[in-house]
C-alpha positions in Angstrom: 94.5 187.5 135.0 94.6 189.0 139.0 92.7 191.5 140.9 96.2 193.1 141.2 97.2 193.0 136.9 93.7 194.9 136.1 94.3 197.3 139.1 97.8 197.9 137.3 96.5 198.4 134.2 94.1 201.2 135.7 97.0 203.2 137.4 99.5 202.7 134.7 97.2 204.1 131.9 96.4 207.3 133.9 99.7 207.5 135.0 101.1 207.1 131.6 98.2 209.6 130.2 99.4 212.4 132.5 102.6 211.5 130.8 101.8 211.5 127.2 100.0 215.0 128.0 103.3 216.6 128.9 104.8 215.3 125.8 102.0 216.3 123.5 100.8 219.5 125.2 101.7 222.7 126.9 101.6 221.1 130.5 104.5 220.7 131.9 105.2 217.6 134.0 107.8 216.6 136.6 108.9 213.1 137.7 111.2 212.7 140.9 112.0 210.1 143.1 108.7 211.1 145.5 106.2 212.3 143.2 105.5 213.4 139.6 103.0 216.1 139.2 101.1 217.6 135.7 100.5 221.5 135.9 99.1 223.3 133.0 98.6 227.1 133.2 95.9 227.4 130.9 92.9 224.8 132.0 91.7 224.1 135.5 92.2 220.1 134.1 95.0 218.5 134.4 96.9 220.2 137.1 97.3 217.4 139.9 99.9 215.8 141.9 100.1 211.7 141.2 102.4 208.2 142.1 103.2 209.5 145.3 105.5 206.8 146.6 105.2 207.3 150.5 104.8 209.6 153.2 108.2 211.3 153.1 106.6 212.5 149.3 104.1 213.6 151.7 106.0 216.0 153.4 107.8 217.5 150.6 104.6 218.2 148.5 103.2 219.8 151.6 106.0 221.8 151.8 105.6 222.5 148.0 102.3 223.2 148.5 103.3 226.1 150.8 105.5 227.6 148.4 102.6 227.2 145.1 104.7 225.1 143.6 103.0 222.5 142.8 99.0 221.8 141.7 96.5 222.1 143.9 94.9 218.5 144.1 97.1 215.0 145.0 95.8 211.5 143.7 96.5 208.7 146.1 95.5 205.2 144.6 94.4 202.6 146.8 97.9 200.5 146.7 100.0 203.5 147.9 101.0 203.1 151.1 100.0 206.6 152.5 99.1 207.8 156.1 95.6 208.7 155.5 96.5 210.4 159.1 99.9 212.3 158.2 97.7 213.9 155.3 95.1 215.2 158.2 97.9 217.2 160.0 99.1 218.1 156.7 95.5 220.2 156.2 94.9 217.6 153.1 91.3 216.8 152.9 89.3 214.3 150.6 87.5 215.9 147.8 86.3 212.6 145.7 87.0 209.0 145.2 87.3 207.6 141.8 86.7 203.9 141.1 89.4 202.1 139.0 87.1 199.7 136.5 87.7 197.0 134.2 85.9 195.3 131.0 86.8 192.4 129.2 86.2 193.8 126.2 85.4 190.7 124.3 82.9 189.5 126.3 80.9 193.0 126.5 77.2 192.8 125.1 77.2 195.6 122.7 73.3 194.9 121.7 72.5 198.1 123.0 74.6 199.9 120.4 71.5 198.6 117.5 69.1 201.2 119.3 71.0 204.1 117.5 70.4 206.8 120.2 73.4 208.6 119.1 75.1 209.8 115.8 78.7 209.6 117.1 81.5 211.6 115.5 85.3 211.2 116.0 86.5 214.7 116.2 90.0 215.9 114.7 89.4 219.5 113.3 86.3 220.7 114.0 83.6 221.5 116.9 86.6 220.6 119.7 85.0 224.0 121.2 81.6 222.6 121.1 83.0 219.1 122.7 84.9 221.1 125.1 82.1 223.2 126.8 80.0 219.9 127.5 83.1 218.7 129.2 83.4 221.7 131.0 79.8 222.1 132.4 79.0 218.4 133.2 82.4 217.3 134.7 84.2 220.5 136.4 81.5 222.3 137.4 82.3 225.1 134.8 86.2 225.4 134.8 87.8 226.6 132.2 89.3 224.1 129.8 92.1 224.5 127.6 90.9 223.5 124.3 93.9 223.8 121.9 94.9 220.8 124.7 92.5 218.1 123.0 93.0 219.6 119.7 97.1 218.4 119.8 96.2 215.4 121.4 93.4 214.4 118.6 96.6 214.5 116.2 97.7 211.4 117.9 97.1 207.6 116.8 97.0 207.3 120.7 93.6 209.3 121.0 90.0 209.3 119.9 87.8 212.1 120.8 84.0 211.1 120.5 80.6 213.5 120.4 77.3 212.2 120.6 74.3 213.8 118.6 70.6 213.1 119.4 68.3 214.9 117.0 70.9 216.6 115.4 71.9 218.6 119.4 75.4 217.9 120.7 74.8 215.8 124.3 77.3 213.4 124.7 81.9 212.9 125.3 84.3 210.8 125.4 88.0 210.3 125.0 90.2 207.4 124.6 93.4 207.0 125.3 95.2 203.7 124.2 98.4 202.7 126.2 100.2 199.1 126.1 97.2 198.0 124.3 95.3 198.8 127.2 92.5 201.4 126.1 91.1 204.1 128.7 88.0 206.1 128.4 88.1 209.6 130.0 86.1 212.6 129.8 82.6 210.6 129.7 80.0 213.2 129.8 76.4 214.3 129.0 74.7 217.4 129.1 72.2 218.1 131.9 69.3 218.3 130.0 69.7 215.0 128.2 70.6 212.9 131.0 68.7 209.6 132.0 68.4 208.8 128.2 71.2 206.5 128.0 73.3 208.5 125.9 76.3 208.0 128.2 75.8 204.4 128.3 75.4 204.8 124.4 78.8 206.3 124.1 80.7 204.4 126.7 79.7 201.6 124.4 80.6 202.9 121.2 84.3 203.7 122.5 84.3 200.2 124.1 83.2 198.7 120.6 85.8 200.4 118.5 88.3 199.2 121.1 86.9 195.6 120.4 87.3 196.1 116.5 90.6 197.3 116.6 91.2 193.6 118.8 92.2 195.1 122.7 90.9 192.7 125.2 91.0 195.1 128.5 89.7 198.5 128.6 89.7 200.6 131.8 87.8 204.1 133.5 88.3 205.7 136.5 84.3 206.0 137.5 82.7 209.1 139.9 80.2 207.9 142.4 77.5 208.8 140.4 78.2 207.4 137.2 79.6 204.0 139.0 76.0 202.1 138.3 75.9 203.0 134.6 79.7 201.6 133.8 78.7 198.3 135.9 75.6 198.0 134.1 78.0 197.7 130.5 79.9 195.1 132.1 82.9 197.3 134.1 84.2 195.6 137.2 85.9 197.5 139.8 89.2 196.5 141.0 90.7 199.7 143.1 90.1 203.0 143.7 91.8 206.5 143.8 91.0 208.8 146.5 91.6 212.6 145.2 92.7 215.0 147.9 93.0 219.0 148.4 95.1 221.0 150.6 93.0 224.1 152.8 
């Protein structure tokens, strides 16, 4: 398998998640010939603008932009060809850069998962508000979340919503979401307080070892700067990246 197959898989499964979400939620999503974009009115996550085909897109989400009628935040992935310069004059500036990882999931060491650190739970009814405000605190800074969002989605054979428990105290998220085989882990986060303990590590793993039992070969994450070291340390690889943009 290429470079350029696990780099698809990473851009299709988001891609294709932002999808799904529009299906299965109250966001409201928009494919046209330039663009698609996700927009939900309720939760600062997952409004953004994504598979943005070239810079004429460019122009018209700028344009977009100045009218509110689009979300705030554009996703360019590192394939897209995309004047980093036409974005500049268009007052879009870099906010973040993701990485796009891969792990063969069959050759993952899962050893770690005998030390127990966590209880894990798969959520489908309960505690989504506990799981929620973790999210909320660790990954946007506080944002509101919608969490009726994750409670549709949990419905789904396509989803598994993980919490981690150490000593009997929430600390630790997770989400998959399983496209074309291809399983994605999103929303990987642990609470302030209990970070450095290896509890994200922990349940990383656990999603990556259900994906193993269930017999997918390939899993993927987008990974933040700082969490880059800890995904690479389970065996990720990274392949791409997306760059995440904001207009002043």
């Amino acid at each position: 398998m290429s470079n350029s197959d696990f780099s698809d898989y990473i851009k299709e499964n988001l891609f294709n998640f932002y999808n799904f979400l529009g299906e299965k939620t109250s966001s409201s999503v928009i494919n046209t010939n330039f663009y698609s974009s996700i927009i939900n009115h309720d939760s600062f996550w997952p409004n953004m603008v994504f598979n943005i085909k070239n810079n004429t897109a460019v122009e018209i989400i700028s344009q977009q932009k100045n009218k509110q009628n689009i979300p705030p935040f554009l996703l360019i992935h590192s394939s897209d060809q995309i004047d980093y310069n036409l974005l500049e004059k268009k007052n879009f500036r870099i906010l973040a850069q993701w990485k796009g990882m891969a792990i063969n999931i069959y050759n993952t060491d899962f050893s770690f998962l005998e030390t127990n650190k966590l209880k894990v739970l798969k959520l489908k009814k309960e505690n989504f508000n506990i799981w929620t405000k973790i999210v909320e605190k660790e990954l946007f800074n506080g944002k509101k979340l919608d969490e009726n969002l994750f409670k549709k989605i949990s419905a789904s054979d396509k989803i598994i919503i993980y919490l981690g428990y150490a000593n009997n105290k929430p600390v630790a998220t997770c989400l998959t979401y399983i496209d074309n085989d291809i399983p994605g882990y999103y929303m990987i986060s642990t609470r302030k307080e209990y970070q450095n303990h290896g509890f994200g590590s922990y349940i990383t793993l656990n999603a990556v070892y259900d994906s193993y039992k269930t017999g997918y070969k390939t899993g993927i994450l987008q990974a933040t700067k700082d969490a880059y070291n800890m995904y690479a340390r389970l065996g990720f690889k990274n392949f791409d990246y997306f760059n995440i943009f904001w207009k002043l």
